[in-house]
N, CA, C and O atoms as a GROMACS GRO file, in nm:
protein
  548
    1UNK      N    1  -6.882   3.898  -2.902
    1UNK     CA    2  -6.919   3.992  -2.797
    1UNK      C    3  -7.046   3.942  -2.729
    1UNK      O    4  -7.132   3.882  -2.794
    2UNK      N    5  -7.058   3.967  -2.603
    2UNK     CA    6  -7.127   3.834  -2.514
    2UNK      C    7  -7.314   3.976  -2.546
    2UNK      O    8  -7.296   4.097  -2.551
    3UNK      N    9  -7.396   3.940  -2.555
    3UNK     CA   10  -7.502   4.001  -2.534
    3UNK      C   11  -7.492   4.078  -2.375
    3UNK      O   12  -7.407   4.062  -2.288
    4UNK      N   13  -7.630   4.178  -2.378
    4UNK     CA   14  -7.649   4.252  -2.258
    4UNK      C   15  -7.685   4.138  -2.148
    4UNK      O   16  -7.646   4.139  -2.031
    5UNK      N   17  -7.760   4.050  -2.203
    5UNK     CA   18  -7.872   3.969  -2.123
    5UNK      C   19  -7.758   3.801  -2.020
    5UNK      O   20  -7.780   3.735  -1.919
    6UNK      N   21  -7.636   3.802  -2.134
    6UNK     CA   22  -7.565   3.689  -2.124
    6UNK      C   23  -7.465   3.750  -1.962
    6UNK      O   24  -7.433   3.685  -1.862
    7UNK      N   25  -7.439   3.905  -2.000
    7UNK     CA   26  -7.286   3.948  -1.927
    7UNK      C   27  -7.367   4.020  -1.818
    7UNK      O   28  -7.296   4.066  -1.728
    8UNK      N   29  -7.506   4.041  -1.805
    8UNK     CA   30  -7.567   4.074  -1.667
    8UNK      C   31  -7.586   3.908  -1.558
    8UNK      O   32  -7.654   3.918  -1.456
    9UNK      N   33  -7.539   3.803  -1.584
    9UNK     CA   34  -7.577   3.685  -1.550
    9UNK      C   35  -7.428   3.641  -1.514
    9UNK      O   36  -7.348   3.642  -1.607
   10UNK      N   37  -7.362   3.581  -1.324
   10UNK     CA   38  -7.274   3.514  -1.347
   10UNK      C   39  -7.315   3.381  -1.314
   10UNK      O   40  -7.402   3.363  -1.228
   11UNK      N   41  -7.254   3.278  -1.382
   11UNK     CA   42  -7.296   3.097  -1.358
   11UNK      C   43  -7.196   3.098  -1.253
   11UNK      O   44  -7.107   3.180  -1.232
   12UNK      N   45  -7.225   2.995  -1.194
   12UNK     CA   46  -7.144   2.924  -1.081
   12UNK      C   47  -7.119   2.763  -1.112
   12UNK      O   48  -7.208   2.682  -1.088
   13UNK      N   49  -6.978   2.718  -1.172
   13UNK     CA   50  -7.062   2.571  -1.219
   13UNK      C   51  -7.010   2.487  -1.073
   13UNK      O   52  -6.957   2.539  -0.975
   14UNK      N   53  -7.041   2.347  -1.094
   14UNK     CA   54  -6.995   2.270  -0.998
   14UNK      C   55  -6.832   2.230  -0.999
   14UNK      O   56  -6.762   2.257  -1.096
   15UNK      N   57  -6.797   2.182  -0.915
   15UNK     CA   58  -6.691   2.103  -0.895
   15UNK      C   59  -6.600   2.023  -0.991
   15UNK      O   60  -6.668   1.920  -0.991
   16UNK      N   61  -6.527   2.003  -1.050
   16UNK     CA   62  -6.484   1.887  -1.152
   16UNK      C   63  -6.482   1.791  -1.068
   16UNK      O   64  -6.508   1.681  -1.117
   17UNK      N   65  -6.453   1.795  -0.918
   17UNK     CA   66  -6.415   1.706  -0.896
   17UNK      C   67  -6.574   1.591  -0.805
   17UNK      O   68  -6.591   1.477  -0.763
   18UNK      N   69  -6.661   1.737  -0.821
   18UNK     CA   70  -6.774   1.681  -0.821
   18UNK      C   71  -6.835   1.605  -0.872
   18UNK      O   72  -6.900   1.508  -0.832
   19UNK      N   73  -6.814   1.654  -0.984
   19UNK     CA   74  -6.872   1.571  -1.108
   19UNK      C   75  -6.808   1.427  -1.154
   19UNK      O   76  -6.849   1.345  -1.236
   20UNK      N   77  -6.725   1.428  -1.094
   20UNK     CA   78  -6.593   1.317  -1.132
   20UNK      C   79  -6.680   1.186  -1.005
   20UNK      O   80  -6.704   1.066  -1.023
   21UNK      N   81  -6.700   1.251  -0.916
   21UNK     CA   82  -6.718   1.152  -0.793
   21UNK      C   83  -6.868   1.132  -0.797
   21UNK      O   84  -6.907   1.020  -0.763
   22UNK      N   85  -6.933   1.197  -0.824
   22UNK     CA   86  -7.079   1.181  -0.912
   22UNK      C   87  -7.095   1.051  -1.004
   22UNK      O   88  -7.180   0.962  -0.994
   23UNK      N   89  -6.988   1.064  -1.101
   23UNK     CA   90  -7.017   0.999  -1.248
   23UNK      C   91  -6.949   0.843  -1.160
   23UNK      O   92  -7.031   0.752  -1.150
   24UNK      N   93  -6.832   0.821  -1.110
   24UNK     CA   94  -6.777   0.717  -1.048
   24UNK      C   95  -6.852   0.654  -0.982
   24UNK      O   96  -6.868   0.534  -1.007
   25UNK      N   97  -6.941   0.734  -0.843
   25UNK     CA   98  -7.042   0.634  -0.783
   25UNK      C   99  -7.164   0.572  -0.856
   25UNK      O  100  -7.225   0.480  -0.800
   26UNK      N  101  -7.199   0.616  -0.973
   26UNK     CA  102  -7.284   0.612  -1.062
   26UNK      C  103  -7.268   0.428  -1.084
   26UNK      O  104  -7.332   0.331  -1.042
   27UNK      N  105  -7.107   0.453  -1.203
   27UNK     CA  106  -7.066   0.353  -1.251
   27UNK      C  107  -7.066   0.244  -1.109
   27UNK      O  108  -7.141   0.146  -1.110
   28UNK      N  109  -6.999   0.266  -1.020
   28UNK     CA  110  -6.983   0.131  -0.883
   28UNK      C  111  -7.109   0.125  -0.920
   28UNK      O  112  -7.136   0.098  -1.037
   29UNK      N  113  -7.222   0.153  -0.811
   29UNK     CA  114  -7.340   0.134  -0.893
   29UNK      C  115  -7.416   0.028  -0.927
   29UNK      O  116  -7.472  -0.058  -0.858
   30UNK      N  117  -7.408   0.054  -1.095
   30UNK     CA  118  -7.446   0.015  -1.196
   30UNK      C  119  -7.402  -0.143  -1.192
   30UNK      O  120  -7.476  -0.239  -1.212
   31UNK      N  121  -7.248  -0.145  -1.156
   31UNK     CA  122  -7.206  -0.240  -1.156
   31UNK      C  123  -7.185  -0.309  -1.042
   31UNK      O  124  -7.081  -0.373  -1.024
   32UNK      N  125  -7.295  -0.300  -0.942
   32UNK     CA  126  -7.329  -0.409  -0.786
   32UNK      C  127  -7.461  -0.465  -0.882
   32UNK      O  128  -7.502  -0.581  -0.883
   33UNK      N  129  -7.508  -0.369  -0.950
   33UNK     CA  130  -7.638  -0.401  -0.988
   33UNK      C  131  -7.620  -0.530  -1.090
   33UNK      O  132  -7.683  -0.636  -1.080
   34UNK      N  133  -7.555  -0.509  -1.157
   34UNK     CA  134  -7.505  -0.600  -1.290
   34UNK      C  135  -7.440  -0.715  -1.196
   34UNK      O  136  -7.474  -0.829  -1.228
   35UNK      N  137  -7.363  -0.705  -1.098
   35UNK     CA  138  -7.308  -0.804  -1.003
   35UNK      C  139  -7.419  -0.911  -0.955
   35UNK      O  140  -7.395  -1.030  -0.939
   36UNK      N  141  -7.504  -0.868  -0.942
   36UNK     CA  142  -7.643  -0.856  -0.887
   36UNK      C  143  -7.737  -0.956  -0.953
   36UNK      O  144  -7.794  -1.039  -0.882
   37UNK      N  145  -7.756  -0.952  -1.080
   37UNK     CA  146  -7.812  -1.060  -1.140
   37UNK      C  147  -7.682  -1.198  -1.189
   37UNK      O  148  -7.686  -1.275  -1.285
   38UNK      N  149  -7.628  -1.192  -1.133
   38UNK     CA  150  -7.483  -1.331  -1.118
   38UNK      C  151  -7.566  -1.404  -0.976
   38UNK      O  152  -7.553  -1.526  -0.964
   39UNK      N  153  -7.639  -1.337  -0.882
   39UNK     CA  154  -7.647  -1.432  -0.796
   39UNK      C  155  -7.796  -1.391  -0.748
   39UNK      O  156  -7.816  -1.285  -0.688
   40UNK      N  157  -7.913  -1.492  -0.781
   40UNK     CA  158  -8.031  -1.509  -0.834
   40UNK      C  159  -8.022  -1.517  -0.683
   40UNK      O  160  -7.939  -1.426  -0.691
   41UNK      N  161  -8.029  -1.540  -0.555
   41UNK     CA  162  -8.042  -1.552  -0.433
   41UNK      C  163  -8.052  -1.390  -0.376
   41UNK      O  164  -8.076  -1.367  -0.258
   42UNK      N  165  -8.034  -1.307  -0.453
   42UNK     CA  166  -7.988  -1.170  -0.407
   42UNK      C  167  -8.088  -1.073  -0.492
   42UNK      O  168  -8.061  -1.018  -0.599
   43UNK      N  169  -8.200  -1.067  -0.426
   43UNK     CA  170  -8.284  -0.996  -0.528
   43UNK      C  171  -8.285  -0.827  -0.484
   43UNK      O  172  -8.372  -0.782  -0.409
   44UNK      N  173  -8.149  -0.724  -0.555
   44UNK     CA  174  -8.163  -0.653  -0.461
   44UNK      C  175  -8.069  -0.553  -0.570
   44UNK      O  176  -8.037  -0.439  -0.536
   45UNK      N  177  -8.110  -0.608  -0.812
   45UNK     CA  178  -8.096  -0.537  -0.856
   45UNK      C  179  -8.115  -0.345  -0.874
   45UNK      O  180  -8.036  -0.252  -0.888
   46UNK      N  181  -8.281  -0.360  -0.865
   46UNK     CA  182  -8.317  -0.267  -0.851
   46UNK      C  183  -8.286  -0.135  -0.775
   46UNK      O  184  -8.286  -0.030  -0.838
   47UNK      N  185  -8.272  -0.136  -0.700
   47UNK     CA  186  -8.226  -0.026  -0.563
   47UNK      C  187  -8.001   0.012  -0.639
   47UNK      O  188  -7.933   0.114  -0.649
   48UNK      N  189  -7.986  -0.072  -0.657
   48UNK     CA  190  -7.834  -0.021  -0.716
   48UNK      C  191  -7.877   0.034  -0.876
   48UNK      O  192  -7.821   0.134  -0.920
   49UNK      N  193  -7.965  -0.029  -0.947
   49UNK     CA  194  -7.961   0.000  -1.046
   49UNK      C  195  -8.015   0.179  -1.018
   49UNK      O  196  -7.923   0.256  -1.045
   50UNK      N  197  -8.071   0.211  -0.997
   50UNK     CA  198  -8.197   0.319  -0.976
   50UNK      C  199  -8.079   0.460  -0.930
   50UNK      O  200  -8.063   0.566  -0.990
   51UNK      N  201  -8.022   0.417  -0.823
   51UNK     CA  202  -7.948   0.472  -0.755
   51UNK      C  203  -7.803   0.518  -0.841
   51UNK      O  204  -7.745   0.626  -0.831
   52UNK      N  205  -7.760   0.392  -0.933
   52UNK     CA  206  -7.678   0.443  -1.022
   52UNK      C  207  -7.689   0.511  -1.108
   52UNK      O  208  -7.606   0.574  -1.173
   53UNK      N  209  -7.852   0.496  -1.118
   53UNK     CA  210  -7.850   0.585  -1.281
   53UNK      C  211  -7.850   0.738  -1.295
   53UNK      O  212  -7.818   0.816  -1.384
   54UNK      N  213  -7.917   0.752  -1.129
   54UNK     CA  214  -7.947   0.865  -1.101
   54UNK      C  215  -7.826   0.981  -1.043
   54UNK      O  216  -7.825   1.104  -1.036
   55UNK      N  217  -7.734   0.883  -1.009
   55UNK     CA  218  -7.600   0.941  -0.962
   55UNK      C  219  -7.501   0.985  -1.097
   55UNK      O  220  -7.428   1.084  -1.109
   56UNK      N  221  -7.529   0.870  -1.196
   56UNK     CA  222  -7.466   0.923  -1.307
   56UNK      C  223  -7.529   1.008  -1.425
   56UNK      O  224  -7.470   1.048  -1.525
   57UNK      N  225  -7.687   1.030  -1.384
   57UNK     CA  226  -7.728   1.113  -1.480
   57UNK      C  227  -7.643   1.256  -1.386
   57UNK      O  228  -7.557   1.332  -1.430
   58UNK      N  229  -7.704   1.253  -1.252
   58UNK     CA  230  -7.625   1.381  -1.221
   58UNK      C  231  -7.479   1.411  -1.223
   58UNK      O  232  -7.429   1.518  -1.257
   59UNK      N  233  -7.432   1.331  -1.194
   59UNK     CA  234  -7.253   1.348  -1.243
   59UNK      C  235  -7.238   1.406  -1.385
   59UNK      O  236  -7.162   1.502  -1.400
   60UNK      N  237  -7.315   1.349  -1.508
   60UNK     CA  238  -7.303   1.392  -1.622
   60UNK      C  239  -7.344   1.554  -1.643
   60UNK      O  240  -7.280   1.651  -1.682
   61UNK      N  241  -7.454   1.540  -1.607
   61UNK     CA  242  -7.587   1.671  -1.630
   61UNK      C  243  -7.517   1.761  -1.577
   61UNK      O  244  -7.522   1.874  -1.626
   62UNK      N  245  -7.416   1.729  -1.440
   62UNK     CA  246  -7.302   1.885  -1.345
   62UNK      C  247  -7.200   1.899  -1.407
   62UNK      O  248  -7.110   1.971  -1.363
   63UNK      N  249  -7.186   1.823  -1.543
   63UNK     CA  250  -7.050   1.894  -1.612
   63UNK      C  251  -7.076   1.988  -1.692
   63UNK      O  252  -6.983   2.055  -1.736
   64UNK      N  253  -7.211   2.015  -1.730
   64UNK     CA  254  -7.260   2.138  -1.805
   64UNK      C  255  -7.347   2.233  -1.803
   64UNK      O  256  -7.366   2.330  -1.876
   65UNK      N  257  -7.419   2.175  -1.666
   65UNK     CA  258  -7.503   2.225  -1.628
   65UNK      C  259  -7.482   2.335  -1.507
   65UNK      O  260  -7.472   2.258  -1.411
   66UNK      N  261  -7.473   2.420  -1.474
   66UNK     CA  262  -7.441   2.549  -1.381
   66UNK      C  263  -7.501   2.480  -1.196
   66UNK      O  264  -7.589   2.394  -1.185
   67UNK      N  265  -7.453   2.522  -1.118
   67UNK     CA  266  -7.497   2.514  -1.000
   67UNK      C  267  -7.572   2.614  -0.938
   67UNK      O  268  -7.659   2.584  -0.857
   68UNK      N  269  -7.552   2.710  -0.963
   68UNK     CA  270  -7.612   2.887  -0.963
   68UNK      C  271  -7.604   2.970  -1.081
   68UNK      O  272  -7.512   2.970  -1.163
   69UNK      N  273  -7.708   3.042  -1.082
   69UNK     CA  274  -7.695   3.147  -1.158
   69UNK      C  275  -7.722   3.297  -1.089
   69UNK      O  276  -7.830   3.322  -1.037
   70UNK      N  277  -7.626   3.382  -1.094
   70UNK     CA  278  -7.696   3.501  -1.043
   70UNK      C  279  -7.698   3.615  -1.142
   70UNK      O  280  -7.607   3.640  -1.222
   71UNK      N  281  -7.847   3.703  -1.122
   71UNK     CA  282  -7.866   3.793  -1.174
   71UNK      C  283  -7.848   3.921  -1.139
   71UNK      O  284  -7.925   3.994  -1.076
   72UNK      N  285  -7.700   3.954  -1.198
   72UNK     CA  286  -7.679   4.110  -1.108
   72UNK      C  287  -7.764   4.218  -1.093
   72UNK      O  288  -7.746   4.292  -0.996
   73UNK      N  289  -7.869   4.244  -1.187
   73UNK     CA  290  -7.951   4.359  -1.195
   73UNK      C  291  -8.026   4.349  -1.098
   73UNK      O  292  -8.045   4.451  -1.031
   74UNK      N  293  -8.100   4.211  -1.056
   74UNK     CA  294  -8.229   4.198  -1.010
   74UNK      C  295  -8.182   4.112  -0.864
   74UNK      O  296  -8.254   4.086  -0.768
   75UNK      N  297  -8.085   4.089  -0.878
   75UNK     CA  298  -7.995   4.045  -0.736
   75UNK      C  299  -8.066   3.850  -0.691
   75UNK      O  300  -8.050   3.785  -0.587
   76UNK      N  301  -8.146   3.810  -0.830
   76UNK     CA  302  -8.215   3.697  -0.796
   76UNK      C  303  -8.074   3.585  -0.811
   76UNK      O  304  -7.981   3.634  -0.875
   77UNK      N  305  -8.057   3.472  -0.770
   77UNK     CA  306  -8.008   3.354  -0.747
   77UNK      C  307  -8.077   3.252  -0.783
   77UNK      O  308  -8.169   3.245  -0.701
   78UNK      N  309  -8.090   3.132  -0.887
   78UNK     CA  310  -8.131   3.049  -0.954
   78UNK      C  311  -8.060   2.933  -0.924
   78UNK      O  312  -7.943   2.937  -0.963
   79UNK      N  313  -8.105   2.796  -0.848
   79UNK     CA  314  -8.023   2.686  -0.786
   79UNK      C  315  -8.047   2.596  -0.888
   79UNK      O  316  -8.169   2.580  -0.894
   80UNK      N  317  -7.986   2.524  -0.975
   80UNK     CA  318  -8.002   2.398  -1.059
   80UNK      C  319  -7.974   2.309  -1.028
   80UNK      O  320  -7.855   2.283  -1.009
   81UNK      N  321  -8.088   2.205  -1.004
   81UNK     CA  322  -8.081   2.055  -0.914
   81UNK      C  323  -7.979   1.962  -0.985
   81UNK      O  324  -7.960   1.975  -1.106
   82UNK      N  325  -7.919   1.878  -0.922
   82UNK     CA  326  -7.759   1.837  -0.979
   82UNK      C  327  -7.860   1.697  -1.054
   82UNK      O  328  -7.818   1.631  -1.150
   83UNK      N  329  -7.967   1.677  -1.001
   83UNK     CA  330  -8.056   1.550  -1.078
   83UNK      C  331  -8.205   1.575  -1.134
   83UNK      O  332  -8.301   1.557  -1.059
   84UNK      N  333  -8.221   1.612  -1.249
   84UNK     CA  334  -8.358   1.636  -1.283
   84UNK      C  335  -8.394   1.802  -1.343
   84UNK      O  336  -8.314   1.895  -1.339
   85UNK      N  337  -8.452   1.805  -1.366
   85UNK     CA  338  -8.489   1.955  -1.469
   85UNK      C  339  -8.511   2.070  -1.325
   85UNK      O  340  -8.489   2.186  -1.359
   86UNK      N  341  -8.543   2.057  -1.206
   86UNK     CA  342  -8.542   2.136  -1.124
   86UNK      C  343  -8.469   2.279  -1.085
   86UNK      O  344  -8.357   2.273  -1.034
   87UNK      N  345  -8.505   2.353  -1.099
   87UNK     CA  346  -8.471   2.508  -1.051
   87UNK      C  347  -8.538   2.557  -0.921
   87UNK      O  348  -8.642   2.506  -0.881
   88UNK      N  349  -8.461   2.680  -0.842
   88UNK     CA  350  -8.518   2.676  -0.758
   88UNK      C  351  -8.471   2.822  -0.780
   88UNK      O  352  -8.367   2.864  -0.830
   89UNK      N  353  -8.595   2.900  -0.719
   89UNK     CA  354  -8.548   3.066  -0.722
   89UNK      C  355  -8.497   3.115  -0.633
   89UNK      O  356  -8.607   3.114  -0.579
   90UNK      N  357  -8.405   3.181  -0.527
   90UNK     CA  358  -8.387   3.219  -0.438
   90UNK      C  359  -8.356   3.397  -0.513
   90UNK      O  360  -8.344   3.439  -0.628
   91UNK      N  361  -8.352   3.469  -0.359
   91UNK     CA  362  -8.335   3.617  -0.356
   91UNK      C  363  -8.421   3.676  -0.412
   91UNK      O  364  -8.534   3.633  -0.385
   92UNK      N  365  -8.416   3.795  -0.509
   92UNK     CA  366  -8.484   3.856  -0.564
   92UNK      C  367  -8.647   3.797  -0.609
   92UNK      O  368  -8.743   3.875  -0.604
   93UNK      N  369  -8.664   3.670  -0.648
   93UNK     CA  370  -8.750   3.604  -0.718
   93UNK      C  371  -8.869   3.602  -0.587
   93UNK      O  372  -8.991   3.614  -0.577
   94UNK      N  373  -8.759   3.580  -0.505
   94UNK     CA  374  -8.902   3.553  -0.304
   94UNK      C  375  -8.896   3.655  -0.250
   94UNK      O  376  -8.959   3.655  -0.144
   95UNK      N  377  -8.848   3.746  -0.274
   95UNK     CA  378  -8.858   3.899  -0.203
   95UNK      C  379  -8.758   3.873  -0.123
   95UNK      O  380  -8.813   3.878  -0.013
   96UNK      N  381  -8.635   3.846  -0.102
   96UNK     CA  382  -8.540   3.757  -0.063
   96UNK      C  383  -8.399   3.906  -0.094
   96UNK      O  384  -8.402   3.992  -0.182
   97UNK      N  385  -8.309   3.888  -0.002
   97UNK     CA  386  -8.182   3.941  -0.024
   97UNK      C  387  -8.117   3.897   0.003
   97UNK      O  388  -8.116   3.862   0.121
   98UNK      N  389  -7.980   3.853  -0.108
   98UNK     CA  390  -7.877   3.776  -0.072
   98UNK      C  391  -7.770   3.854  -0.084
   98UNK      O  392  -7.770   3.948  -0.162
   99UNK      N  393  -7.671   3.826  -0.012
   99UNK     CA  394  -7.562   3.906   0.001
   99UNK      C  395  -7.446   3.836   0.066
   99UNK      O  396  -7.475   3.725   0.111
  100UNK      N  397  -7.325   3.873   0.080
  100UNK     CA  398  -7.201   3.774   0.173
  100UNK      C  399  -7.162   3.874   0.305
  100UNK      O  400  -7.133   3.994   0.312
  101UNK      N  401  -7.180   3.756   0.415
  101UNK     CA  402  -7.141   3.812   0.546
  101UNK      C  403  -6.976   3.822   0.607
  101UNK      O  404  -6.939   3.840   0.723
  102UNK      N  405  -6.909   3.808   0.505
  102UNK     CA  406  -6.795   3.814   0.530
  102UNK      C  407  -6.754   3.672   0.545
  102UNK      O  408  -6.633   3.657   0.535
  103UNK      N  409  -6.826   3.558   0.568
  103UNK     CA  410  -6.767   3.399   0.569
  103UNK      C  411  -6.857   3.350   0.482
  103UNK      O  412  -6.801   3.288   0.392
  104UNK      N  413  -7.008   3.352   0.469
  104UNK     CA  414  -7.080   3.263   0.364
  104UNK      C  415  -7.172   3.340   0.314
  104UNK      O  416  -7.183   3.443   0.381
  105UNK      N  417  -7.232   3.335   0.238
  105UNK     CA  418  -7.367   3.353   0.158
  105UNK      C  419  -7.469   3.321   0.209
  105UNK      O  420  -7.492   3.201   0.226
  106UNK      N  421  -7.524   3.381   0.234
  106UNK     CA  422  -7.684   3.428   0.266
  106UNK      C  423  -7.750   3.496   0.212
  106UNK      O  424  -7.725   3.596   0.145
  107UNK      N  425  -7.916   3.408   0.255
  107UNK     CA  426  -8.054   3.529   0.208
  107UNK      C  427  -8.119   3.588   0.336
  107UNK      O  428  -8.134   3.525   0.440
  108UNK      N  429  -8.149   3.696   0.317
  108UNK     CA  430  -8.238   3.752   0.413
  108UNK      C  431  -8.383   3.720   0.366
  108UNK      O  432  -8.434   3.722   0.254
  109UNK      N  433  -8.436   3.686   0.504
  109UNK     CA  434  -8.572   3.629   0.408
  109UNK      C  435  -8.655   3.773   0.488
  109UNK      O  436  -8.630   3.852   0.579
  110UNK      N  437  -8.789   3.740   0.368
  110UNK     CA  438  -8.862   3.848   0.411
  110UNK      C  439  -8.937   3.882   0.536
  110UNK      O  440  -8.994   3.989   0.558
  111UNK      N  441  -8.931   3.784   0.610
  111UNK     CA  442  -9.003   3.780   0.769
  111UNK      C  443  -8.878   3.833   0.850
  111UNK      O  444  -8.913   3.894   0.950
  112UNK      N  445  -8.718   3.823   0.831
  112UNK     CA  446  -8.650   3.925   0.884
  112UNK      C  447  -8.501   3.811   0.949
  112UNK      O  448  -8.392   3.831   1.001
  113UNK      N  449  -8.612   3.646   0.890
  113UNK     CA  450  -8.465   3.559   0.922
  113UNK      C  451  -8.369   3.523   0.823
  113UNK      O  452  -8.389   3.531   0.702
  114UNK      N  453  -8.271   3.485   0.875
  114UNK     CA  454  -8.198   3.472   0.783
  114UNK      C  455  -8.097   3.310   0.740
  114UNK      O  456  -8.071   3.237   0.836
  115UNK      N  457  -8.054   3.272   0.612
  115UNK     CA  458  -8.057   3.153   0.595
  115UNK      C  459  -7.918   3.141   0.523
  115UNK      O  460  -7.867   3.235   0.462
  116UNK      N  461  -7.853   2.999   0.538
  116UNK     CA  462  -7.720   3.025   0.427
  116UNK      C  463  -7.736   2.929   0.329
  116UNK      O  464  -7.781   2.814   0.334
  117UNK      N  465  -7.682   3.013   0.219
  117UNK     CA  466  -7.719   2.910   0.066
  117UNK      C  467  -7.610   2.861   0.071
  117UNK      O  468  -7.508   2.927   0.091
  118UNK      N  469  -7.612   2.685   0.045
  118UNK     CA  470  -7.538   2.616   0.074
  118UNK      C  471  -7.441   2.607  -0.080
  118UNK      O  472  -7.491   2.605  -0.192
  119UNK      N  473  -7.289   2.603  -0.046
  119UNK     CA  474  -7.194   2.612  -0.171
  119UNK      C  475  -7.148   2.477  -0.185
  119UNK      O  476  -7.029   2.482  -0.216
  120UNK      N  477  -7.191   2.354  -0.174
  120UNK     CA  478  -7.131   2.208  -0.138
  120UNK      C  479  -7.103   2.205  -0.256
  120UNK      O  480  -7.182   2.275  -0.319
  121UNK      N  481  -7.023   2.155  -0.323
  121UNK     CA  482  -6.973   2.124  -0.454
  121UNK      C  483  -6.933   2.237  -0.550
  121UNK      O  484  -6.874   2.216  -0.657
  122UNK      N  485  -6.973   2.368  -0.501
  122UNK     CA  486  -6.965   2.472  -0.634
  122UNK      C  487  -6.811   2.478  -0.671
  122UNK      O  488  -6.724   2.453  -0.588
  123UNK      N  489  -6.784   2.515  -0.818
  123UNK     CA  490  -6.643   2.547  -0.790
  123UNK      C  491  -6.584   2.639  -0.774
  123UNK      O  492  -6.614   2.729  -0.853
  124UNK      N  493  -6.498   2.666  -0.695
  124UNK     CA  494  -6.430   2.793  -0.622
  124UNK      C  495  -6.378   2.922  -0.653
  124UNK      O  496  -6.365   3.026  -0.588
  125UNK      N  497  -6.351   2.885  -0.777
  125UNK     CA  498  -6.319   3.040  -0.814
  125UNK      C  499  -6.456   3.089  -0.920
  125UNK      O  500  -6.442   3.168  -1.014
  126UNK      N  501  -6.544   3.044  -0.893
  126UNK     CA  502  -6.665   3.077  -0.972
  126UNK      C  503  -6.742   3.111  -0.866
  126UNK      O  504  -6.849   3.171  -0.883
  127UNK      N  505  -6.700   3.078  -0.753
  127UNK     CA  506  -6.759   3.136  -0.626
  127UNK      C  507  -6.698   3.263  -0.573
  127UNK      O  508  -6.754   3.349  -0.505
  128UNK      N  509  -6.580   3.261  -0.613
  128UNK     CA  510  -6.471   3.402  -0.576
  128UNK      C  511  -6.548   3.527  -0.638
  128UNK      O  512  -6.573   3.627  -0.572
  129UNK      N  513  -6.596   3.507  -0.817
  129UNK     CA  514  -6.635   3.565  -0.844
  129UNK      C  515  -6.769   3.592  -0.767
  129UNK      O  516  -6.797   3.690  -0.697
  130UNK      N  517  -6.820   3.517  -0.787
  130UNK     CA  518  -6.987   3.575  -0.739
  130UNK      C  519  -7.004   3.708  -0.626
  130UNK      O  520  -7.074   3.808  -0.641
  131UNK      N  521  -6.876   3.656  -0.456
  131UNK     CA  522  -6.867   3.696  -0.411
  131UNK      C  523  -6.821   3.821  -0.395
  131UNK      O  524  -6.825   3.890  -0.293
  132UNK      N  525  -6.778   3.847  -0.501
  132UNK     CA  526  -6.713   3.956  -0.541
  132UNK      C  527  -6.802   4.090  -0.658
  132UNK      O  528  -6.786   4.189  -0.728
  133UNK      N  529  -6.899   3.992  -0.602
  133UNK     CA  530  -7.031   4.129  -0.672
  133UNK      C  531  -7.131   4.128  -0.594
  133UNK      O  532  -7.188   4.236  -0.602
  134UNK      N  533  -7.187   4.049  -0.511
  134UNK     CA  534  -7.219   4.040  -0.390
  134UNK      C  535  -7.252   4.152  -0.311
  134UNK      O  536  -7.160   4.224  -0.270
  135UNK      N  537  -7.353   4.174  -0.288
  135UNK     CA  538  -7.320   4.320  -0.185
  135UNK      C  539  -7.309   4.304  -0.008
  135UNK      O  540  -7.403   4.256   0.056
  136UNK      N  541  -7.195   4.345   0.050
  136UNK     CA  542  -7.171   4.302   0.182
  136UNK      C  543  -7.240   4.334   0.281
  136UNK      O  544  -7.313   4.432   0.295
  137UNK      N  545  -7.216   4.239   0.362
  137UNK     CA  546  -7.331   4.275   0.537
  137UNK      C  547  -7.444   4.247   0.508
  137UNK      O  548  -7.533   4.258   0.592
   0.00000   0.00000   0.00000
């Protein structure tokens, strides 16, 4: 039986297929980089290596790691960076209201404009849900 604290919270994770195309560009990559020291005329490991690692730490890190979190009580939204320990607070946390306009997700910010939280990769029926507690307009 899920705790109070677990079943007031829905995750949003990413994509599989995000994560799939994440972890793949990772590997290409890795392996221009490795290509890379075969031809000593081409000093131009670094930048593939760096770039791969970082593509495949995040490819890995978005298969378990959530893309959103929202907190139904407190109406806050929590963004988890697809590379690196980063969080980002949106809604409730900035004095912020998020809600669905009938096509996307948005915050109302507190000066009175308004902004859309971007869903690029989330996966879709974890977005169905969200939207579906969401409060409209």
């Amino acid at each position: 039986m899920p705790s109070s604290i677990e079943s007031r919270h829905i995750e949003i994770r990413f994509a599989r297929r995000w994560s799939v195309v994440m972890c793949a560009m990772g590997v290409v990559l890795l392996i221009c980089a490795a290509l890379s020291l075969l031809m000593p005329f081409v000093p131009t490991m670094g930048p593939f290596a760096l770039a791969g690692l970082a593509f495949l730490a995040g490819g890995l890190r978005s298969l378990w790691k959530p893309r959103y979190r929202y907190d139904t009580e407190t109406g806050a939204l929590t963004v988890f960076m697809a590379v690196g320990p980063g969080t980002k607070g949106i809604g409730a946390a900035k004095g912020e209201r998020v809600y669905f306009d009938g096509r996307r997700i948005m915050r109302e910010l507190p000066g009175g404009g308004r902004r859309k939280v971007s869903t690029v990769g989330a996966n879709r029926d974890d977005l169905a849900g969200l939207i579906a507690v969401l409060p409209q307009g």
